[in-house]
N, CA, C and O atoms as CSV, one atom per row, in Angstrom:
chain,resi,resn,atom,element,x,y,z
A,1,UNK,N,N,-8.832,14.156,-3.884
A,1,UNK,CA,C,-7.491,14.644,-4.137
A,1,UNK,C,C,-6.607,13.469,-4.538
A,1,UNK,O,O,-6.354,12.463,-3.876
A,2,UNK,N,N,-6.162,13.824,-5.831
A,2,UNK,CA,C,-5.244,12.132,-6.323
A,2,UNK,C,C,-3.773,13.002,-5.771
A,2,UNK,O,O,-3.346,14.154,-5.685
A,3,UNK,N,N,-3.224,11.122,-5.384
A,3,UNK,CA,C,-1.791,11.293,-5.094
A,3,UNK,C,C,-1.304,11.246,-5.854
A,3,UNK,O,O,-1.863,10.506,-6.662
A,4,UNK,N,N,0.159,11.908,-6.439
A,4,UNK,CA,C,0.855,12.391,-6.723
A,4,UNK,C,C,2.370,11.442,-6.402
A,4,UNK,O,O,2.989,11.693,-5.368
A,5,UNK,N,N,2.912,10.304,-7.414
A,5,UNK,CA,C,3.811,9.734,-7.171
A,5,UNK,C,C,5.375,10.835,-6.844
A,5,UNK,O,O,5.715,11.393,-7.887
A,6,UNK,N,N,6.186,11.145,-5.762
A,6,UNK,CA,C,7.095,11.983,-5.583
A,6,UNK,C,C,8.533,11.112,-4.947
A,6,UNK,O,O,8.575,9.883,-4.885
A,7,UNK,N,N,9.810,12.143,-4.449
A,7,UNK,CA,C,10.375,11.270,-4.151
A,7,UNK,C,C,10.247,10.574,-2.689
A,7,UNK,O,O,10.660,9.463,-2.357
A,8,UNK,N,N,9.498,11.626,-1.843
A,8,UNK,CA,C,9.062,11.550,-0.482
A,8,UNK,C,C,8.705,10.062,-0.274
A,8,UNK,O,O,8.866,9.385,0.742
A,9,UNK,N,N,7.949,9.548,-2.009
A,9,UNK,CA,C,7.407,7.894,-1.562
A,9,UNK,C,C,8.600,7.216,-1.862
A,9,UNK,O,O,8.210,6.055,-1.732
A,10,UNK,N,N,9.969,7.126,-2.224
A,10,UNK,CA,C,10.583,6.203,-3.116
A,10,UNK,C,C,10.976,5.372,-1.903
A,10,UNK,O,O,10.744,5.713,-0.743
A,11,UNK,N,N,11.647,4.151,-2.303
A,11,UNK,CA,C,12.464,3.347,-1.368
A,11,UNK,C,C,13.758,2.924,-1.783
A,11,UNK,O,O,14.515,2.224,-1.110
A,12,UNK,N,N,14.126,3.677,-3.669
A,12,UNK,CA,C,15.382,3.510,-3.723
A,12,UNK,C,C,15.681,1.609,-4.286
A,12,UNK,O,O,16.762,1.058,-4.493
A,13,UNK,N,N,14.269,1.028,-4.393
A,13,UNK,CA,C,14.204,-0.256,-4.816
A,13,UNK,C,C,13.432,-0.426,-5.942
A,13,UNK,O,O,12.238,-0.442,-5.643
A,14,UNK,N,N,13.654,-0.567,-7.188
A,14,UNK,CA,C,13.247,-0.242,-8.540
A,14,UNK,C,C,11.235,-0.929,-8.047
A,14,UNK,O,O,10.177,-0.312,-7.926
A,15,UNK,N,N,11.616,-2.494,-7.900
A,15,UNK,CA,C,10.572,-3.409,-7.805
A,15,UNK,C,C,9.824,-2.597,-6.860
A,15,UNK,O,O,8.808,-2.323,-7.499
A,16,UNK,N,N,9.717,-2.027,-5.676
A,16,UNK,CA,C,8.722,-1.817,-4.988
A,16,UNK,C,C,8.430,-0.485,-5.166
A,16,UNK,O,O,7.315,-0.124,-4.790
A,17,UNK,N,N,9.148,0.307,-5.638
A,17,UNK,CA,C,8.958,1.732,-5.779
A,17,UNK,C,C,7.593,1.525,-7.742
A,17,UNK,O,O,6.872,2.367,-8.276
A,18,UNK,N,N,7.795,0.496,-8.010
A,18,UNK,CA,C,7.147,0.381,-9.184
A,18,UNK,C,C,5.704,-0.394,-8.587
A,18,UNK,O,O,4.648,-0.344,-9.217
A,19,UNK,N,N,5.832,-1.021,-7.438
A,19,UNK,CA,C,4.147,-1.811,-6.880
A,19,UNK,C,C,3.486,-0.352,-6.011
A,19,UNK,O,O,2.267,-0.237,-5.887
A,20,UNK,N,N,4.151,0.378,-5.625
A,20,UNK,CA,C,3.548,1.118,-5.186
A,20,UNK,C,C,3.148,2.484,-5.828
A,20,UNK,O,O,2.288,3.231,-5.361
A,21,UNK,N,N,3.871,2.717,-6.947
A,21,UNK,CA,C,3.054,3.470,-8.617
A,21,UNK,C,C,2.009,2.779,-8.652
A,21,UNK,O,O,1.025,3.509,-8.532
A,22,UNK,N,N,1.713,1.559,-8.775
A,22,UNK,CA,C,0.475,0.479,-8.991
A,22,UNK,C,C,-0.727,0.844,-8.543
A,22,UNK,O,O,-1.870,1.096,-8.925
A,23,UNK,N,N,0.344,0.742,-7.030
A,23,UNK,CA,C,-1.143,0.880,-5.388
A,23,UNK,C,C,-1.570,2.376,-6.021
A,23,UNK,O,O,-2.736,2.398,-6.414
A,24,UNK,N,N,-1.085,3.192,-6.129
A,24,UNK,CA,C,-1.001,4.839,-6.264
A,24,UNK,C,C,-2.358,4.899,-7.549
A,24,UNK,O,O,-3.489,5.361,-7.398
A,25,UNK,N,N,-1.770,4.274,-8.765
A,25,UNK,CA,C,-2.491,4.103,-9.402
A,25,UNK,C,C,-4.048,3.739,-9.236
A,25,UNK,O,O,-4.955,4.452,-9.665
A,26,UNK,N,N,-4.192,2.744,-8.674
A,26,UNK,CA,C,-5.565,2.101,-8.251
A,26,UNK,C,C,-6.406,3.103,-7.299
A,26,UNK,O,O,-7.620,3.278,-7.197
A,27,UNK,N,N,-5.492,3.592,-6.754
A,27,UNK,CA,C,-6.264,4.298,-5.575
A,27,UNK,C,C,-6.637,5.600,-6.261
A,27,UNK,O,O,-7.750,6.076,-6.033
A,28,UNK,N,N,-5.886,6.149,-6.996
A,28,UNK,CA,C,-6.399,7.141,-7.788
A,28,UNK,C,C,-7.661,6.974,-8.841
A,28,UNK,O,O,-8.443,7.921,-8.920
A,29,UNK,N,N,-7.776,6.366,-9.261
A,29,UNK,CA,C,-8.653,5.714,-10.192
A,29,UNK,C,C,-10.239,5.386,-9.078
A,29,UNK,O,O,-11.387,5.709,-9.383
A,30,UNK,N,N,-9.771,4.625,-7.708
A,30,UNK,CA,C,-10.879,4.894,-6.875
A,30,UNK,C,C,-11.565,6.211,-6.699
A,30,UNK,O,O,-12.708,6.558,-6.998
A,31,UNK,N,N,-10.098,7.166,-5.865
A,31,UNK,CA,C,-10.655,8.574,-5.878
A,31,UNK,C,C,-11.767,9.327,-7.144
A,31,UNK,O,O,-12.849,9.899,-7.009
A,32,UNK,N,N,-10.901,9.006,-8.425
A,32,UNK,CA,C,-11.549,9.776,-9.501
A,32,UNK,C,C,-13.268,9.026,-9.279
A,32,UNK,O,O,-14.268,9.733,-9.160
A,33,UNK,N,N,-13.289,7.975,-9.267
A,33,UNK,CA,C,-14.476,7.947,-9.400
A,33,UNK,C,C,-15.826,7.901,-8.368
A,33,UNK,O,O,-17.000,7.598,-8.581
A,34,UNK,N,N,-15.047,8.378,-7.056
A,34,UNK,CA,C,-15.750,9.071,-6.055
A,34,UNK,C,C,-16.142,10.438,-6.491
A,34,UNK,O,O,-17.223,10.999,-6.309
A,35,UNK,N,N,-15.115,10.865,-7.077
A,35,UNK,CA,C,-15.659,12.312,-7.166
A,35,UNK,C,C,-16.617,12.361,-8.322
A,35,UNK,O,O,-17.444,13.267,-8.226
A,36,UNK,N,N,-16.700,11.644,-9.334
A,36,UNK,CA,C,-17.340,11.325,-10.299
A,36,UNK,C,C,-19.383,10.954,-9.579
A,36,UNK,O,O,-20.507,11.313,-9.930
A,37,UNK,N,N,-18.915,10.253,-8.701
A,37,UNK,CA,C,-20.300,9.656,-7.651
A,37,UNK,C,C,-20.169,8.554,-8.641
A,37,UNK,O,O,-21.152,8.355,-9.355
A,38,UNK,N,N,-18.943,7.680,-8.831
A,38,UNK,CA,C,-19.382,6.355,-9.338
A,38,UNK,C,C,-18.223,5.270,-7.963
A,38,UNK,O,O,-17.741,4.168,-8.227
A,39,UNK,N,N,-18.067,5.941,-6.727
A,39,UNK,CA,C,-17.519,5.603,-5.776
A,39,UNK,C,C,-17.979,3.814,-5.988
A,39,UNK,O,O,-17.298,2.956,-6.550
A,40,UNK,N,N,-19.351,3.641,-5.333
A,40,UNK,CA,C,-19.417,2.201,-5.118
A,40,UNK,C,C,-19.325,1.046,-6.099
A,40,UNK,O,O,-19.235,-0.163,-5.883
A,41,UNK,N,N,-19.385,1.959,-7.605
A,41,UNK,CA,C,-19.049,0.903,-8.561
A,41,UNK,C,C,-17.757,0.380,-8.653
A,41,UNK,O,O,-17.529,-0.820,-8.805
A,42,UNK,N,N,-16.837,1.320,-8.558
A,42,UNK,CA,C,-15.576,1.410,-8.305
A,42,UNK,C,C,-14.651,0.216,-6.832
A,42,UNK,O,O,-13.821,-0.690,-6.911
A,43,UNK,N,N,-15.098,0.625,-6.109
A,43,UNK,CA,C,-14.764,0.297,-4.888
A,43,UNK,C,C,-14.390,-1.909,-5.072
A,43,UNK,O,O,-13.277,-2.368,-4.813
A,44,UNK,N,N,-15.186,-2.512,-5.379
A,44,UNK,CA,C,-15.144,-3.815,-5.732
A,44,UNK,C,C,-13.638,-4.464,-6.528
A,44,UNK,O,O,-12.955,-5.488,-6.509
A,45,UNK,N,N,-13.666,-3.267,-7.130
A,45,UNK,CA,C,-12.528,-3.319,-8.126
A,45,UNK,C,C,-11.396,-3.379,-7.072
A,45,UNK,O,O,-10.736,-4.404,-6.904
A,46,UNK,N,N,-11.126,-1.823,-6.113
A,46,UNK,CA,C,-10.068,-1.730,-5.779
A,46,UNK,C,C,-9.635,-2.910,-4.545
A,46,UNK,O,O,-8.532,-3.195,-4.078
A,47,UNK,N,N,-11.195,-3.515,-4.214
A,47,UNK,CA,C,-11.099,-4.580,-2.881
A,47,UNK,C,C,-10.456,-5.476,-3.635
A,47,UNK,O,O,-9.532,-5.973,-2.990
A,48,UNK,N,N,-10.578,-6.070,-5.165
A,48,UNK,CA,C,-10.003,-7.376,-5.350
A,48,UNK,C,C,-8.813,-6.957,-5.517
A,48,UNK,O,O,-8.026,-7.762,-5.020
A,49,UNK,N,N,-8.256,-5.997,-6.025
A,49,UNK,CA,C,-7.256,-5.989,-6.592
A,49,UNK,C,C,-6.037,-5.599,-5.398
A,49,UNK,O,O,-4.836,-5.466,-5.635
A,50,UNK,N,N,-6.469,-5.510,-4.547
A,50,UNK,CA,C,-5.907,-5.493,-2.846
A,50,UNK,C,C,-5.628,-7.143,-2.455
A,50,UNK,O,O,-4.614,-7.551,-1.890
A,51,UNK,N,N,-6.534,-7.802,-2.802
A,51,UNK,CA,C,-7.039,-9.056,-2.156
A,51,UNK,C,C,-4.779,-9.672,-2.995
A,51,UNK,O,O,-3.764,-9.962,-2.362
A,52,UNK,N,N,-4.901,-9.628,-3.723
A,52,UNK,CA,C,-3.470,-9.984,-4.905
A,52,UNK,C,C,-2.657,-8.615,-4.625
A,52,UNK,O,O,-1.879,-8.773,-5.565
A,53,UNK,N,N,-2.406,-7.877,-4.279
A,53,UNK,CA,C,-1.375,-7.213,-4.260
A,53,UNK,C,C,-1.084,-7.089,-3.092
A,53,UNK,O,O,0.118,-6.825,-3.091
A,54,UNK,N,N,-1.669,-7.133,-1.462
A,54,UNK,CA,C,-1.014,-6.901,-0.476
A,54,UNK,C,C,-0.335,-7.944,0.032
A,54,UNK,O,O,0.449,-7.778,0.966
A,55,UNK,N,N,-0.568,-9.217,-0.557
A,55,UNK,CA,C,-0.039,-10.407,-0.474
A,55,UNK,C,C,1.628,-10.474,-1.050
A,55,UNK,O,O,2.732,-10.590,-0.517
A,56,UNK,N,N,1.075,-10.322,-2.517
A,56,UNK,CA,C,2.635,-10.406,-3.383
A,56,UNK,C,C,3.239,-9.407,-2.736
A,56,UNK,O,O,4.317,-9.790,-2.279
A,57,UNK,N,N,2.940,-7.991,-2.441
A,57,UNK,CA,C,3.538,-6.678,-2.119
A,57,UNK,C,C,4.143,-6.595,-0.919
A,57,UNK,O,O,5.227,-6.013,-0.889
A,58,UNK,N,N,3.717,-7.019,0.039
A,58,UNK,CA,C,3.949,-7.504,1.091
A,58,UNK,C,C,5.299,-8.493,1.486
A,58,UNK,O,O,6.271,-8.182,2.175
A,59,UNK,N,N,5.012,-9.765,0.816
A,59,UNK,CA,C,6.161,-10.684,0.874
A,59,UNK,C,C,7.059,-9.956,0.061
A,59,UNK,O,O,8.178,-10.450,0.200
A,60,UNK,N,N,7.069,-9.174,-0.584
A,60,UNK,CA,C,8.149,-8.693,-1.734
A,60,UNK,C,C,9.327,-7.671,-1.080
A,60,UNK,O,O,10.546,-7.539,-1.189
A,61,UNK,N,N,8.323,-7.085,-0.400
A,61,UNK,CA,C,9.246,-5.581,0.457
A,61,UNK,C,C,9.534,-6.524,1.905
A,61,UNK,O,O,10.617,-6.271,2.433
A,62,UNK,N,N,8.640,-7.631,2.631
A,62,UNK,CA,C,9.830,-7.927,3.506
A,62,UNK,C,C,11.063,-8.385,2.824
A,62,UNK,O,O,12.061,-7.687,3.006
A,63,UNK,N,N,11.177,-9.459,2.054
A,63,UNK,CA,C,11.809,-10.055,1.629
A,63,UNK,C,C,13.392,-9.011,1.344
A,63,UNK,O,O,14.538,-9.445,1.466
A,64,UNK,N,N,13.040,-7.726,0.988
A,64,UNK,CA,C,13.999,-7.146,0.320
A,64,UNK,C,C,14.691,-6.516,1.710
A,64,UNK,O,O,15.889,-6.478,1.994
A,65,UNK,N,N,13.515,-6.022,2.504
A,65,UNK,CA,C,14.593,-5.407,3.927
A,65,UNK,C,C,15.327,-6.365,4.891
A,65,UNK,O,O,16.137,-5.954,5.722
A,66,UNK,N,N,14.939,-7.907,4.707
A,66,UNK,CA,C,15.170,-8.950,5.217
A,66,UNK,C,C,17.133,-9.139,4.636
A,66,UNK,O,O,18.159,-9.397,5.266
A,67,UNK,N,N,16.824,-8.823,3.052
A,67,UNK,CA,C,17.797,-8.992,2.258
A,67,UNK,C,C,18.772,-8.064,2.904
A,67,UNK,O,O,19.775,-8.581,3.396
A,68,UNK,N,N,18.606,-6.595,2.983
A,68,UNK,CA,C,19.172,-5.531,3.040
A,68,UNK,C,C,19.354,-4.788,4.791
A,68,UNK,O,O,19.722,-3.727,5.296
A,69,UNK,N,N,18.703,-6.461,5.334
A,69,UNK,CA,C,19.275,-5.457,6.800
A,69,UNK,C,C,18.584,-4.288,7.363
A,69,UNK,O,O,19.110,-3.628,8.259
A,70,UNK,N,N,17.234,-3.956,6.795
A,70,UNK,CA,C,17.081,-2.941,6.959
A,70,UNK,C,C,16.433,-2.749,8.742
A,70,UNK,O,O,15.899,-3.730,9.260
A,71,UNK,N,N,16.541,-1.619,9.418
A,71,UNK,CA,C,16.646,-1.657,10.446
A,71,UNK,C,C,15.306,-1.520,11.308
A,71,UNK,O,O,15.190,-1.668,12.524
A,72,UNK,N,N,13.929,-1.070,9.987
A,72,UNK,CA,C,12.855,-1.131,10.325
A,72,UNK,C,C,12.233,-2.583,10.079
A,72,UNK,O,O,11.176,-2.960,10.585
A,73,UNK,N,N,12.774,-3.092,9.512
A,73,UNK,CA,C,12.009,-5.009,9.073
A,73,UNK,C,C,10.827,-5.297,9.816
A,73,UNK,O,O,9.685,-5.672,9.550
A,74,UNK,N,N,11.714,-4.887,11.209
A,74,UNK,CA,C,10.434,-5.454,12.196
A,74,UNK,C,C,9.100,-4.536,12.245
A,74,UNK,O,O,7.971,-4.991,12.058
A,75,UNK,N,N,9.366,-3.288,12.501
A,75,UNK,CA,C,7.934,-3.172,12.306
A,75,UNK,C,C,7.413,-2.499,11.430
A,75,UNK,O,O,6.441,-1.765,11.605
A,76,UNK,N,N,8.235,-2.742,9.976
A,76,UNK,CA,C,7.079,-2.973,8.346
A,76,UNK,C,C,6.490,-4.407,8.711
A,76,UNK,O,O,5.265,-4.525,8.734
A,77,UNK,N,N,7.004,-5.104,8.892
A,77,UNK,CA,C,6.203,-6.839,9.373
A,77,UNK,C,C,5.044,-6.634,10.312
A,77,UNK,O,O,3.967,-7.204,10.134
A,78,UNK,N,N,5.279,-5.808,11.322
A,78,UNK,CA,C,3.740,-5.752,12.462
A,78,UNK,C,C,2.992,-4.773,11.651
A,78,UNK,O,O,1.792,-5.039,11.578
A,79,UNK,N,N,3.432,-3.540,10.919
A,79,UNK,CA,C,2.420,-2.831,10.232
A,79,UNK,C,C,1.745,-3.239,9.126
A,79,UNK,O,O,0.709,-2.681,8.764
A,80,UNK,N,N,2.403,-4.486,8.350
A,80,UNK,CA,C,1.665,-5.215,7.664
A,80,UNK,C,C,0.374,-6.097,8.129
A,80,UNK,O,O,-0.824,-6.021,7.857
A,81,UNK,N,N,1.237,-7.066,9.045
A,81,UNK,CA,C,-0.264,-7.686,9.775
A,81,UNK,C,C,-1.292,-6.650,10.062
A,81,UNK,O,O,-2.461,-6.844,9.729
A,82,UNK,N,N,-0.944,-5.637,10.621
A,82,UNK,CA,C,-2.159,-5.140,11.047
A,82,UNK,C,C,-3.280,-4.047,10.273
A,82,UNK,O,O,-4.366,-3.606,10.649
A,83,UNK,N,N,-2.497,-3.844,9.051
A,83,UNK,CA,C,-3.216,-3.982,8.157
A,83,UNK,C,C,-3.475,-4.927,7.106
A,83,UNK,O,O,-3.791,-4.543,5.980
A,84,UNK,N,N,-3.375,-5.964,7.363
A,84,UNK,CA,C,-3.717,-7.084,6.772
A,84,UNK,C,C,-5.298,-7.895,7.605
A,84,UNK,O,O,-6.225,-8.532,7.103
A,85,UNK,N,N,-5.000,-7.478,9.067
A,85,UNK,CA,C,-6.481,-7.665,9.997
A,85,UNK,C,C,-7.381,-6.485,9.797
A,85,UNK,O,O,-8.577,-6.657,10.031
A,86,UNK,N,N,-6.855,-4.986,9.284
A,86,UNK,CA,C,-8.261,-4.145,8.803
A,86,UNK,C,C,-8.370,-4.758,7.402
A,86,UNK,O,O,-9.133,-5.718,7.307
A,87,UNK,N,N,-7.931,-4.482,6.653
A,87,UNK,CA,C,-8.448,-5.030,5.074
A,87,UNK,C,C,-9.121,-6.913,5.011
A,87,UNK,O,O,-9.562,-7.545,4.051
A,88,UNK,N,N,-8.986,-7.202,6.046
A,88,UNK,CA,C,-10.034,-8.794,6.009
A,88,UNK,C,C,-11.293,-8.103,6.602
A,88,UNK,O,O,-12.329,-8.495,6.065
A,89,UNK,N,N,-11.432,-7.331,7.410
A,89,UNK,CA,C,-12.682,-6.610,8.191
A,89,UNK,C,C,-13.447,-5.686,7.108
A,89,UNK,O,O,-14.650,-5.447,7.002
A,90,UNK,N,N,-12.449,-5.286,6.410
A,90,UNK,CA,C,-13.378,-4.631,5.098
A,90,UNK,C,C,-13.849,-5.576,4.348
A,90,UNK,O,O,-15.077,-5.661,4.333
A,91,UNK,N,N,-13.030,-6.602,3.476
A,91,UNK,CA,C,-13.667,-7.031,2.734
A,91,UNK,C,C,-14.836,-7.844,3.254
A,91,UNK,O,O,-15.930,-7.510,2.799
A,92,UNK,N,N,-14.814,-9.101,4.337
A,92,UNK,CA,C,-15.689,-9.268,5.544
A,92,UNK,C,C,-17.203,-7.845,5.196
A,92,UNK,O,O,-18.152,-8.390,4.632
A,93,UNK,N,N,-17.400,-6.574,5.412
A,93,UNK,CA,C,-18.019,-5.936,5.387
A,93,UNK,C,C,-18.578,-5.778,3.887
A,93,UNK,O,O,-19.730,-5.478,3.575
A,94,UNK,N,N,-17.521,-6.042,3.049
A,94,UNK,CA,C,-18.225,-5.257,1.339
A,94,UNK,C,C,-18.642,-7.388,1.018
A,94,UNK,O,O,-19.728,-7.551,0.462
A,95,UNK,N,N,-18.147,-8.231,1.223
A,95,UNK,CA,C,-19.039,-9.482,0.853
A,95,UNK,C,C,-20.010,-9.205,1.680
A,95,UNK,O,O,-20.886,-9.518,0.874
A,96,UNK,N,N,-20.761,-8.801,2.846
A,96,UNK,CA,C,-22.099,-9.215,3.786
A,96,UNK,C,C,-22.612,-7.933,3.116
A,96,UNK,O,O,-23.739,-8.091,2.646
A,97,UNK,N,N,-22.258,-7.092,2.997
A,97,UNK,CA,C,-23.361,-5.514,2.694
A,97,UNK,C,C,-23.071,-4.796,1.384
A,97,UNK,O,O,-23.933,-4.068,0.891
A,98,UNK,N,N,-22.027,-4.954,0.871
A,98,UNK,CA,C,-21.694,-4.700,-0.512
A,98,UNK,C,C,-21.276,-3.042,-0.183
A,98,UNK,O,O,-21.022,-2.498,0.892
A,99,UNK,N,N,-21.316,-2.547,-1.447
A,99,UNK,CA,C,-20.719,-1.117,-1.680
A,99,UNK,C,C,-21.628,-0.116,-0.663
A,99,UNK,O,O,-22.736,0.361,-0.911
A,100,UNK,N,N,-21.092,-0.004,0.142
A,100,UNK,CA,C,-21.970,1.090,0.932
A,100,UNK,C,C,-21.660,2.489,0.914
A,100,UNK,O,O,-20.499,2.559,0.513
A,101,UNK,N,N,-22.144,3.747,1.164
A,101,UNK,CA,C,-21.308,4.916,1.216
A,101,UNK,C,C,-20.150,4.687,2.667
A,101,UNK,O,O,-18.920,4.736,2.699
A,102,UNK,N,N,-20.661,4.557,3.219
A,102,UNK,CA,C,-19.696,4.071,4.567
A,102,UNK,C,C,-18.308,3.584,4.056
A,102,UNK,O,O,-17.186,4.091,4.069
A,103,UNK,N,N,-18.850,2.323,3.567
A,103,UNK,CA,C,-17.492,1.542,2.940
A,103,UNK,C,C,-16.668,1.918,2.345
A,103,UNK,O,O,-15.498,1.643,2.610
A,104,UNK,N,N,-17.122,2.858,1.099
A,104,UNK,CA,C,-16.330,3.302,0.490
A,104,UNK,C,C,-15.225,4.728,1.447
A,104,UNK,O,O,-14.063,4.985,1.133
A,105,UNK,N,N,-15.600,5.065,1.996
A,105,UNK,CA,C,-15.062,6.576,2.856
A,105,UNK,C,C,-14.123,5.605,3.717
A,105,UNK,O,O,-13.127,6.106,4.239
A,106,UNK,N,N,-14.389,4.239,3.892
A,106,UNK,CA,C,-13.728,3.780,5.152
A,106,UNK,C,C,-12.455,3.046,4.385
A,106,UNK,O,O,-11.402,2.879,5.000
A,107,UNK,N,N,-12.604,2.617,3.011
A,107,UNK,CA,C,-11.806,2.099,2.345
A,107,UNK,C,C,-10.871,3.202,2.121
A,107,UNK,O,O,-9.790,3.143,2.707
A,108,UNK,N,N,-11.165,4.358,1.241
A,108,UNK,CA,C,-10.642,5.777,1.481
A,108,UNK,C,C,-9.384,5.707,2.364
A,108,UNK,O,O,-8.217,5.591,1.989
A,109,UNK,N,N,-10.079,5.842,4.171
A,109,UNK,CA,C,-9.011,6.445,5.046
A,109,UNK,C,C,-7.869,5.074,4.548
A,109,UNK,O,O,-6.815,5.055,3.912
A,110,UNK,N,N,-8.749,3.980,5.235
A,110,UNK,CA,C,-7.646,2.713,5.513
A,110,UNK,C,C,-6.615,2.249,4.663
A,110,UNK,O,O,-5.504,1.769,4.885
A,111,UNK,N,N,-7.476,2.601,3.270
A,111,UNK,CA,C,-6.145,2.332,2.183
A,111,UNK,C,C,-4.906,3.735,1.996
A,111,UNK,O,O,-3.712,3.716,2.295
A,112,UNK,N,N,-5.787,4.956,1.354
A,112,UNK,CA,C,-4.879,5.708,0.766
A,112,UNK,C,C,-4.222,6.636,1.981
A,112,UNK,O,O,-3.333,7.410,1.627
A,113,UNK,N,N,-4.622,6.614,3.494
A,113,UNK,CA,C,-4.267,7.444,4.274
A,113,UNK,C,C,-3.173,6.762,4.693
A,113,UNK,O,O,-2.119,7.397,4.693
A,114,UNK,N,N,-3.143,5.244,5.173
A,114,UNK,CA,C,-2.581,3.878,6.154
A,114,UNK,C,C,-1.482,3.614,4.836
A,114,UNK,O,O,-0.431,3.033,5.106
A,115,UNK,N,N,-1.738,4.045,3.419
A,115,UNK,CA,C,-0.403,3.128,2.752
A,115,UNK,C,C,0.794,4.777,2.714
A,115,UNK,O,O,1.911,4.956,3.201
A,116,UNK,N,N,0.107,5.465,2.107
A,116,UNK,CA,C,0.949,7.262,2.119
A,116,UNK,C,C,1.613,7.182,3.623
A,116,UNK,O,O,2.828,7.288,3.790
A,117,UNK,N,N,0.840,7.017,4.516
A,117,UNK,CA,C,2.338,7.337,6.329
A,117,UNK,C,C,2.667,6.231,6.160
A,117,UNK,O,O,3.638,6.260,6.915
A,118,UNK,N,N,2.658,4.828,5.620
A,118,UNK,CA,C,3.268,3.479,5.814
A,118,UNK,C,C,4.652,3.628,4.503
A,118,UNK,O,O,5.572,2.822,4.367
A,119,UNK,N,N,4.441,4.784,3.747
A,119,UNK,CA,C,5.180,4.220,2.411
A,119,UNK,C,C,6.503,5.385,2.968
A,119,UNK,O,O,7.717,5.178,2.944
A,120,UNK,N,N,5.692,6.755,3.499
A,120,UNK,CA,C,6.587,7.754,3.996
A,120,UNK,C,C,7.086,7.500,5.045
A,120,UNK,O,O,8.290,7.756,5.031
A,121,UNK,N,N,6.599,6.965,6.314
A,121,UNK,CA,C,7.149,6.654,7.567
A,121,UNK,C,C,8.347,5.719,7.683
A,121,UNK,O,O,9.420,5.916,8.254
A,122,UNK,N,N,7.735,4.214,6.730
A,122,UNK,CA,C,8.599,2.908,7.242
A,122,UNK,C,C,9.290,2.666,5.915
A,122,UNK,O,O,10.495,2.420,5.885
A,123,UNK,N,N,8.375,2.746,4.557
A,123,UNK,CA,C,9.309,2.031,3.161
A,123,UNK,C,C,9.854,2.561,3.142
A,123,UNK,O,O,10.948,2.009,3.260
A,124,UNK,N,N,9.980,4.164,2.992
A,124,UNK,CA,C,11.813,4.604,2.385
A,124,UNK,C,C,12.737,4.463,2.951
A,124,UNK,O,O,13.841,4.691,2.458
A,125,UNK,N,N,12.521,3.959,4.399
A,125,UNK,CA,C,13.979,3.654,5.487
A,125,UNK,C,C,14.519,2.416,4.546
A,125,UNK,O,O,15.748,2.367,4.519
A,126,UNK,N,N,13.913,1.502,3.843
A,126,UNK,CA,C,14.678,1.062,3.022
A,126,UNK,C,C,15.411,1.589,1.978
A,126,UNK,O,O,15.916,0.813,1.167
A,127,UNK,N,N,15.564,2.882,1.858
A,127,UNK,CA,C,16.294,3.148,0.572
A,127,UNK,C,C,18.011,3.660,0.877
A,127,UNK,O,O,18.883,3.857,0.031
A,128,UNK,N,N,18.118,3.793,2.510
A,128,UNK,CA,C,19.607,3.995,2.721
A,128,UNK,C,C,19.965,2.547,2.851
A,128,UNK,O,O,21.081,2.212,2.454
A,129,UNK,N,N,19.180,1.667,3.346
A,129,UNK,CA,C,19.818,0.240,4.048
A,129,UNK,C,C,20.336,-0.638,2.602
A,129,UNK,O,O,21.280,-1.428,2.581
A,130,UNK,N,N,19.251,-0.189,1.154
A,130,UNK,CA,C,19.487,-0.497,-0.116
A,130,UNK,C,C,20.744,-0.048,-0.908
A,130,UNK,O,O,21.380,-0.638,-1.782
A,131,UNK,N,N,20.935,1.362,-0.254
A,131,UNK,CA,C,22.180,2.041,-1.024
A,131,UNK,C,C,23.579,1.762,-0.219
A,131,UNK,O,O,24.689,1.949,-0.716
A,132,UNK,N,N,23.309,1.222,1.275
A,132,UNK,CA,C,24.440,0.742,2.074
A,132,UNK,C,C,24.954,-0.485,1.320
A,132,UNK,O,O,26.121,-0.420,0.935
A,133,UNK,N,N,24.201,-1.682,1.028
A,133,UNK,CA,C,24.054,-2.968,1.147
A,133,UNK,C,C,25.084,-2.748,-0.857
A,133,UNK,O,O,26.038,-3.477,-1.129
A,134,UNK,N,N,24.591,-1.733,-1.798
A,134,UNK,CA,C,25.228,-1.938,-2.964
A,134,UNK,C,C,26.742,-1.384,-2.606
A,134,UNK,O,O,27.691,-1.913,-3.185
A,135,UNK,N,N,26.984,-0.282,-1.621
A,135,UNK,CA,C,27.953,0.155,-1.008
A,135,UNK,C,C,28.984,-0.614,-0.760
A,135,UNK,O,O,30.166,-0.301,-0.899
A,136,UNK,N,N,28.459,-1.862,-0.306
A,136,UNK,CA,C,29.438,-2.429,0.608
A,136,UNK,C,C,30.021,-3.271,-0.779
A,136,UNK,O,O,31.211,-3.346,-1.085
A,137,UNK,N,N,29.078,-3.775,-1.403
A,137,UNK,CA,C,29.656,-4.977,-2.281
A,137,UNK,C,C,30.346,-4.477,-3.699
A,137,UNK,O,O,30.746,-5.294,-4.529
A,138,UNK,N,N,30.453,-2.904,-3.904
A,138,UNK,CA,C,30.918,-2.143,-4.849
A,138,UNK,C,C,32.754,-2.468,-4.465
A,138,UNK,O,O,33.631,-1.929,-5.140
């Protein structure tokens, strides 16, 4: 089932609402080619391209709720680390054993399940603290 970019994901911040079209993107492109049964060819792709985006993506959206006050900061920062300690345990798993069916189903939950409640739960609380912060200086 591909996701579906809506406003439910936005954060009201041009830059991150556009990295996470990206993430959306990639992960869809995984999905399609699970369903295809070209899952494990696929899968390598979406590990590197994680390896560079949760990094930049990451520092990018604290940086901005840091900017903006936002009132969740703190724990988008612990929900990052701690998915930053499952995605080293995956890749850890796909360098020692490579594309496994396992892997791929486990990449599945951890990415597209863990970023959709992380983008709905914690990123859009940045999008009032974003529209306060232009508020004030209007």
């Amino acid at each position: 089932m591909a996701v579906a970019w809506d406003q439910s994901l936005s954060t009201g911040v041009a830059k991150i609402d556009r990295q996470h079209q990206e993430l959306i993107a990639n992960i869809n492109s995984l999905l399609e080619a699970m369903r295809s049964g070209r899952g494990r060819d696929e899968i390598g792709k979406l590990i590197a391209f994680l390896s560079d985006y949760v990094v930049k993506h990451f520092a990018d959206e604290e940086a901005e709720m840091d900017r903006v006050k936002c009132p969740v900061a703190v724990a988008n920062r612990i929900a990052h680390q701690k998915f930053m300690t499952r995605f080293k345990e995956i890749q850890e798993r796909f360098n020692k054993d490579g594309a496994t069916p396992k892997l791929v189903i486990d990449v599945q939950q951890a990415v597209l399940d863990w970023f959709i409640a992380h983008i709905r739960g914690i990123d859009t609380k940045l999008a009032s603290s974003a529209k306060a912060k232009v508020g004030v200086g209007s």
